[in-house]
ZAMARGU-4260 file (C-alpha; in steps of 0.2 Angstrom, whole numbers, plus 5000, padded with zeros to 4 digits):
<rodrens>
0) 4905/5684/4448 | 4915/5688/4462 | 4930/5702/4461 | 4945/5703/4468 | 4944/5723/4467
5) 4930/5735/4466 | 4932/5751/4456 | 4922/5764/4458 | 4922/5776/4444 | 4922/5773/4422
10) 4931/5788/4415 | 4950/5790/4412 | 4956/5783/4429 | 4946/5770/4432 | 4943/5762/4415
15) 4963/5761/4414 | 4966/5753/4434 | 4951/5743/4424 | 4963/5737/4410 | 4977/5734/4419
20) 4971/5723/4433 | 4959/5711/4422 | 4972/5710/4407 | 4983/5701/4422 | 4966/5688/4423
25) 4962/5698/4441 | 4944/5699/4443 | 4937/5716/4442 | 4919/5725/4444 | 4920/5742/4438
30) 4905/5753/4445 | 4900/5767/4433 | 4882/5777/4440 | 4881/5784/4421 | 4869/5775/4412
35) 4861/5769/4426 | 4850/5783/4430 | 4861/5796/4434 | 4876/5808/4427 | 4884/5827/4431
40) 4884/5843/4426 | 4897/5839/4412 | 4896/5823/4406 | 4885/5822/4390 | 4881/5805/4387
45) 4884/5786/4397 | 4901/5778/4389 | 4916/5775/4398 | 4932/5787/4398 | 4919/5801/4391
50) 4930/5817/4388 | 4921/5831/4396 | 4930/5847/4394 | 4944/5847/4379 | 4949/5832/4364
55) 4966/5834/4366 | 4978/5826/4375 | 4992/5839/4373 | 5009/5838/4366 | 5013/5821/4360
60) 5032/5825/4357 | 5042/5812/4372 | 5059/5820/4366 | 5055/5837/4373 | 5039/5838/4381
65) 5034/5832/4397 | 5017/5827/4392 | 5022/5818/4379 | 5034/5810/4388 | 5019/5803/4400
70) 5013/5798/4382 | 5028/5787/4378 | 5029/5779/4398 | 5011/5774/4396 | 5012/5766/4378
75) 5028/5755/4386 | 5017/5749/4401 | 5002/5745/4389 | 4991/5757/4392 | 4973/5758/4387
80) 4969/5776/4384 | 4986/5778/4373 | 4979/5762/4364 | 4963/5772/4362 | 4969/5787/4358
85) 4982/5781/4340 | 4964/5772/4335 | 4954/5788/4337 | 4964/5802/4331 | 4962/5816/4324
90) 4974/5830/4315 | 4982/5844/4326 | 4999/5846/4324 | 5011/5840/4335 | 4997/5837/4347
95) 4988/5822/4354 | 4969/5825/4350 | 4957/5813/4346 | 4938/5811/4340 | 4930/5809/4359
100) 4915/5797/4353 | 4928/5785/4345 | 4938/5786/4357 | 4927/5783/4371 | 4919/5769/4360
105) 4938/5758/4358 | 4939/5759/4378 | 4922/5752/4378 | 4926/5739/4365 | 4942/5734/4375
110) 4936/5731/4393 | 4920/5722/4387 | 4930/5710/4378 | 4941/5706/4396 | 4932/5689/4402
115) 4937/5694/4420 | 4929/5711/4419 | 4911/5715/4425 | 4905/5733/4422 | 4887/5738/4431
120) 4878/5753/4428 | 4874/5760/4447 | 4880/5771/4459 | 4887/5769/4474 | 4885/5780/4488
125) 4897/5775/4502 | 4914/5770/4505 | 4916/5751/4506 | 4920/5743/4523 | 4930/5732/4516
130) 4938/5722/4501 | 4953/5729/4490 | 4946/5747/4481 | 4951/5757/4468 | 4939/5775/4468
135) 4943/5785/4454 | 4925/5796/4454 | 4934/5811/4448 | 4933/5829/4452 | 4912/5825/4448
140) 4910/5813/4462 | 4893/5812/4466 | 4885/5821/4484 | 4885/5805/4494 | 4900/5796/4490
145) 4908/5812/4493 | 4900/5814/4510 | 4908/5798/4514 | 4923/5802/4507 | 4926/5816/4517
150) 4918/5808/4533 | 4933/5794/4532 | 4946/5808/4528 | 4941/5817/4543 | 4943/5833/4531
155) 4934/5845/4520 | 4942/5842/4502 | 4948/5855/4491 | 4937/5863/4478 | 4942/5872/4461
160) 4930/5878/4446 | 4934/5868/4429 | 4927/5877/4414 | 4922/5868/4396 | 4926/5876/4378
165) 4912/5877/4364 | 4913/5867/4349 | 4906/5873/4333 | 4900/5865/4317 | 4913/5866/4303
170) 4902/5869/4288 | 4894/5886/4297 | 4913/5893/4300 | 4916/5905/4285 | 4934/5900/4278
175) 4932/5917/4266 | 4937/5924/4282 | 4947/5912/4289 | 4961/5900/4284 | 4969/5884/4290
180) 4985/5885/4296 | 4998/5878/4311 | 5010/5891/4320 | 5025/5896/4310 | 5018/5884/4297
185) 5025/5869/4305 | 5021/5850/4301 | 5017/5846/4283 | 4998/5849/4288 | 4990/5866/4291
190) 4981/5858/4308 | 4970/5874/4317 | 4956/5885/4308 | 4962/5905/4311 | 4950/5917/4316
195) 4959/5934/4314 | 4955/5950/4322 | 4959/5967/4320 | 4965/5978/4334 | 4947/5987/4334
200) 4938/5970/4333 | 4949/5961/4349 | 4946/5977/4358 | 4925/5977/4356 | 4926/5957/4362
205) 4938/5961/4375 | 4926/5973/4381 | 4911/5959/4377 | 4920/5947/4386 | 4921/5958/4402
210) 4902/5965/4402 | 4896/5948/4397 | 4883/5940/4409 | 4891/5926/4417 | 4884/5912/4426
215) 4879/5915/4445 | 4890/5906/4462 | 4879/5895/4473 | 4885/5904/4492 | 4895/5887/4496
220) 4903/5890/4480 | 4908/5907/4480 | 4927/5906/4487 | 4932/5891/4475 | 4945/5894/4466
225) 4950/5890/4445 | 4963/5879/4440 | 4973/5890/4429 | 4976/5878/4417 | 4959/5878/4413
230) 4955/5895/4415 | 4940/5904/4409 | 4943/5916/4396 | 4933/5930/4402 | 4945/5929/4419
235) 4960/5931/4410 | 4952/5943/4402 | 4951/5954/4418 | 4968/5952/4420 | 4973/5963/4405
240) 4968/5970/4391 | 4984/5960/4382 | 4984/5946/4392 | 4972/5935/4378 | 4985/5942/4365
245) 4999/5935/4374 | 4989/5917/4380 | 4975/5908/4368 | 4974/5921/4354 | 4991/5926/4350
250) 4992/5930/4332 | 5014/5927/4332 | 5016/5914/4318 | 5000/5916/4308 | 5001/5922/4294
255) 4984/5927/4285 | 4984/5924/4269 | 4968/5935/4265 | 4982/5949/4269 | 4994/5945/4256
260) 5002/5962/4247 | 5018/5959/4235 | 5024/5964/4250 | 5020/5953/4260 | 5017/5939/4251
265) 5010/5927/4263 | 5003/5940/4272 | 5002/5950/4288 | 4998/5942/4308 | 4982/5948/4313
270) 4982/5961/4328 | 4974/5942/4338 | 4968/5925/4331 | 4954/5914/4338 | 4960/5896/4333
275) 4949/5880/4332 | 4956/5863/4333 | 4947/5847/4324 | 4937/5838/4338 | 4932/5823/4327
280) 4937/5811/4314 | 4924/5817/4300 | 4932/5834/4301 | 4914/5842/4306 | 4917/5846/4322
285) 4929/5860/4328 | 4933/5865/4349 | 4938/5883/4350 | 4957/5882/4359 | 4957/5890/4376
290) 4939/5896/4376 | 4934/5889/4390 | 4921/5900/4399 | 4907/5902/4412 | 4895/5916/4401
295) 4876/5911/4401 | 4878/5902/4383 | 4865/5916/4376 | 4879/5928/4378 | 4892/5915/4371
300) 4880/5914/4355 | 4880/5933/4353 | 4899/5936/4357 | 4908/5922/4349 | 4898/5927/4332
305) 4907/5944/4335 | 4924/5934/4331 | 4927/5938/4310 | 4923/5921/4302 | 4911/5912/4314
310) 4897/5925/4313 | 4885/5913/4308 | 4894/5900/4318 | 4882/5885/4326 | 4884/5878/4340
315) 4885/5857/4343 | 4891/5862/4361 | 4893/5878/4372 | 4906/5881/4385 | 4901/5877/4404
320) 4907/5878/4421 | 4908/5864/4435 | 4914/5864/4452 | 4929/5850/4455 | 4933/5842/4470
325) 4951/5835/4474 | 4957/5825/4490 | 4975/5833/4498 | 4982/5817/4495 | 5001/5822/4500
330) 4991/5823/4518 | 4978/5809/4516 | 4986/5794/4506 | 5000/5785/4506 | 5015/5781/4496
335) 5004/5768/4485 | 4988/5780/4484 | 4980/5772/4500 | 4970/5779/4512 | 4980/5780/4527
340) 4962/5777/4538 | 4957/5764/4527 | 4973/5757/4517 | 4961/5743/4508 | 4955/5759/4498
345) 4965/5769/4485 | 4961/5784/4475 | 4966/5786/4457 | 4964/5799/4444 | 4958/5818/4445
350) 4952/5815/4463 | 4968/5812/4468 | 4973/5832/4465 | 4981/5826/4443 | 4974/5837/4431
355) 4972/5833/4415 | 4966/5817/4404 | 4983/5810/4402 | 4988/5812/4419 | 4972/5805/4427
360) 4975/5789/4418 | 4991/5790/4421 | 4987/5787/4440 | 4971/5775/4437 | 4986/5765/4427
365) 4997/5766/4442 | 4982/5761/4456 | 4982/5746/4444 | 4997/5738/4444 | 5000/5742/4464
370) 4984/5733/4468 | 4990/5719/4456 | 5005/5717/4464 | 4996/5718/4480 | 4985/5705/4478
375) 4998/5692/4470 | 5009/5694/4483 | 5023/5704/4475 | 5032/5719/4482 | 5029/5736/4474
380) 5042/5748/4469 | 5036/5762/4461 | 5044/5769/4446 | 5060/5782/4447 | 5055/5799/4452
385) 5066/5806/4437 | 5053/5796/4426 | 5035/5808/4420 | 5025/5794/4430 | 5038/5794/4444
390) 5037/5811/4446 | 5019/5813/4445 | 5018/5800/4460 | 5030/5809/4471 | 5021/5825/4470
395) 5004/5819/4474 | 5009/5807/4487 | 5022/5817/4498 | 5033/5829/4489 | 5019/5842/4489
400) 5017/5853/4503 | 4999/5848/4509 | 4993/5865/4517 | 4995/5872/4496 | 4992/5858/4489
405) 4983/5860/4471 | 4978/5851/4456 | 4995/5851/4445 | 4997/5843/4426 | 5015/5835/4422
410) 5028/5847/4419 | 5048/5844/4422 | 5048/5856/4438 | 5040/5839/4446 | 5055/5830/4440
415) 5073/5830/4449 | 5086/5841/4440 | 5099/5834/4429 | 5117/5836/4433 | 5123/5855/4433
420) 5134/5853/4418 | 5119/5851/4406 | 5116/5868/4398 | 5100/5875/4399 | 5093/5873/4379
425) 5099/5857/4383 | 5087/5852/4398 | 5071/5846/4390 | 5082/5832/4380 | 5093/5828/4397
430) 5077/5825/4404 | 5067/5814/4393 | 5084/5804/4389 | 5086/5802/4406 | 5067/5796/4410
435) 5067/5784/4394 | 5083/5775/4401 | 5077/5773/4421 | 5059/5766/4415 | 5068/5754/4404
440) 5079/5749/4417 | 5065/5749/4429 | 5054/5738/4417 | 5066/5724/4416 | 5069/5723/4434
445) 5049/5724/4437
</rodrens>
């Protein structure tokens, strides 16, 4: 068959630019080199939209949150991933999280059922010279394609370090010791498994996490930077001895149970707490929050059965560290993700300098209604900046200063400020109100 746009790239990003261009009967060959005889130093298997690194897709409250907002503007533009996501969830909380082999299996189900949609298994090594593309490679784009890439830039691309929690297996956590329980018990469910530790116990895997032997840099690697959104746990554990207490172990709102005294009859906080979250429907599977980390995985076995409760923890998975590479778009693409050396090309997804799941498909959704309209002759306007995908737009396209540019998930300080007489308490709602009603209004004018 032949295609009226060429992706380049199956995960988040692509597979959504995927959906929205062959759901409009456009004709669409979506290139994945997994499964074809080759993968990265993340990815575990071959299906499309494989989650690499977390199963959660953060907040999913749009009244507040702006995350969750991104949620709700993606579900009103018909998005795959969110599709995905309702039918693949899993409990935690107020959060989004979902099992990632069901997940990954709906998006799979859903594009192979597009008559207009080819996908094929190889990998492309070069920049096409021509004909409308969409790459949305990732920060995992492979050695080649990159080269190109950076040869048609006429720039080096950004680099950061993007670290992988473990998972554990649910029937070796000991609940004896632990107890399920979501902060300040809100929700009717009690969502997280609590780990809790006393002030002695954090203080010896403090010390473990420091002394711990970690995995090597390459030289070419040694001045890349982390994301701080997905920061290893042993470097914010060199930053202070309290820093982990005040981030991915905070005890504040746990009560253990196992502590109760007439006193206290729900019992005490811990001194810290290691929380795990469900990563899969069957309830067998469990990530350990923020424990990304870059130890040789000997030394995650030895210290993470330090933690009181997983002592006889086994592993399905163990945390890991991969390098990412990001363009500096604000410089390099236009206002509708083009190439300014190549405009027939756009970029989409994490490459584009997005981080996180929703926010890569957030922009794979976008690259796939601009080339849409591009190739049926429609102009584009792109949504209101005071909207979550508005705002993510601006900022990678030109309202970031490209000599700082860095990778940046949603948050409303990418959003205009509403009007001065809104009180502070009263800003997250001032802005989700005001985002709901601009999409709408630019939805029927679309």
């Amino acid at each position: 068959m032949t295609y009226d746009v060429h992706i380049i790239g199956g995960g988040m990003a692509g597979s959504e630019a995927a959906w929205q261009l062959a759901r409009r009967g456009l004709k669409v060959r979506l290139s994945e080199m997994r499964g074809g005889g080759d993968s990265t130093a993340a990815h575990q298997g071959t299906g499309l939209a494989e989650l690499v690194c977390s199963n959660s897709f953060r907040s999913d409250d749009h009244e507040k949150n702006a995350v969750g907002l991104l949620h709700h503007e993606m579900r009103q533009l018909d998005s795959l991933l969110m599709a995905a996501a309702a039918k693949a969830q899993v409990p935690a909380g107020s959060a989004l999280a979902v099992d990632r082999d069901v997940f990954s299996a709906e998006v799979e189900a859903a594009l192979a059922a597009q008559p207009t949609l080819t996908v094929v298994r190889e990998r492309i090594d070069r920049l096409p010279d021509a004909g409308l593309t969409i790459i949305a490679t990732g920060p995992l784009t492979a050695g080649a394609l990159a080269q190109s890439i950076g040869a048609a830039t006429g720039a080096e691309s950004l680099a950061f370090f993007d670290a992988i929690a473990p998972i554990v297996y649910h029937d070796s956590i000991n609940m004896d010791v632990c107890w399920m329980a979501s902060r300040w018990d809100k929700g009717e469910t009690k969502d997280y498994i609590n780990c809790p530790m006393t002030r002695e116990e954090y203080q010896a895997f403090h010390a473990g996490l420091l002394a711990g032997e970690k995995t090597e840099f390459r030289e070419w690697e040694a001045n890349t930077p982390y994301f701080d959104g997905c920061m290893p746990i042993e470097v914010m554990a060199a930053r202070g001895e309290d820093t982990l207490r005040f981030g991915p172990m905070k005890p504040v709102g746990l009560d253990n149970p196992h502590s109760a005294t007439p006193e206290f009859p729900k019992g005490r906080w811990p001194y810290a707490v290691v929380q795990l979250r469900q990563d899969n429907k069957l309830g067998t599977l469990w990530n350990m929050v923020g424990f990304q980390t870059k130890l040789k995985h000997a030394e995650q076995v030895r210290l993470f059965r330090t933690i009181p409760g997983l002592e006889q923890a086994e592993f399905a998975r163990l945390g890991g560290l991969h390098r990412n590479t990001f363009l500096n778009s604000p410089e390099l693409l236009d206002r509708q993700l083009r190439l300014k050396s190549a405009p027939h090309i756009r970029f989409a997804g994490q490459i584009t300098g997005c981080e996180g799941y929703v926010e890569s498909g957030a922009v794979g959704l976008l690259a796939g209604l601009m080339t849409a309209a591009e190739l049926t002759g429609r102009d584009w306007t792109p949504p209101p900046r005071t909207t979550a995908l508005g705002a993510l737009l601006s900022h990678i396209t030109g309202d970031a200063e490209a000599a700082t540019y860095q990778p940046m998930n949603i948050n409303f300080g990418l959003f205009p400020m509403p009007p001065e007489e809104v009180k502070k308490k009263q800003r997250k709602e001032a802005y989700t109100a005001r985002a709901k009603a601009d999409l709408a209004q630019w939805l029927a004018s679309a």
